[in-house]
N, C-alpha and C positions, 0 to 999 in steps of 0.2 A: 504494500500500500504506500500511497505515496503522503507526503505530511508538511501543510500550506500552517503556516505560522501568520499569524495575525501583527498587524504591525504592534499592534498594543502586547501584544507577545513579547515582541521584538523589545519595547521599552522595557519592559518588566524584567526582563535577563539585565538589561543595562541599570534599572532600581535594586536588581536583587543581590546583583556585586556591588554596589555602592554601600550595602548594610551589611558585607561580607560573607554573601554565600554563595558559593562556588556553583553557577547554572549557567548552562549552555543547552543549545540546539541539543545536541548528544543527548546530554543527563534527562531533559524533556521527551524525547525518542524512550529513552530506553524506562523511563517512568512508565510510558503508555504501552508498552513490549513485556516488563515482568514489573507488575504495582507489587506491592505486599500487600495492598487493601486497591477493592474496588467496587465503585458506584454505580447506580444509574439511576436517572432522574430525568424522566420525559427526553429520551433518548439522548440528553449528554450525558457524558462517562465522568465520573473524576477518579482518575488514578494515584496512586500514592508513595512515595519511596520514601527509604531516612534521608536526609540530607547531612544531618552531624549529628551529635548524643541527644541533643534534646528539641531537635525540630526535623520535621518532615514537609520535602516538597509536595504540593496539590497540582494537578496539571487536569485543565476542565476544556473538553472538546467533544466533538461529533465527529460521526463519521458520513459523510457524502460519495456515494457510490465505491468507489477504490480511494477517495479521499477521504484523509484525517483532518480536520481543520480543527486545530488548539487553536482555541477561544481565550483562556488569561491561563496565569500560574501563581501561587502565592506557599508562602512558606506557613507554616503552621507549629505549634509544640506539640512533641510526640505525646503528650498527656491528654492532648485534646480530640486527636483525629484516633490512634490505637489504642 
């Protein structure tokens, strides 16, 4: 499948290492390839990885025909989402 990134996507990698968490293109793929935890809510998916000890990335999209299109991503504390 192929996976169209949202420009608001696109800022949120660039907001999410400014608050020093390591996220890229990659880490957001492979969120939506193996979650630890996963969602679904009127056909968007939210997927879930650790990111460090005490917070877990969220990665919220659909899927359109062979396309994945991530919609936002945000960081979380693992006491909240696991």
């Amino acid at each position: 499948m192929k996976h169209k990134f949202t420009k608001h996507v696109i800022e949120k990698i660039s907001l999410m290492k400014k608050y020093g968490f390591s996220v890229d293109q990659e880490k957001i793929i492979s969120t939506i390839k193996k979650p630890i935890k996963k969602e679904i809510k009127n056909e968007t998916f939210i997927a879930t990885s650790i990111l460090d000890k005490t917070h877990v990335l969220r990665v919220v999209y659909r899927k359109e025909d062979d396309i994945i299109i991530i919609i936002t991503i945000y960081p979380g504390r693992i006491k909240s989402y696991l």
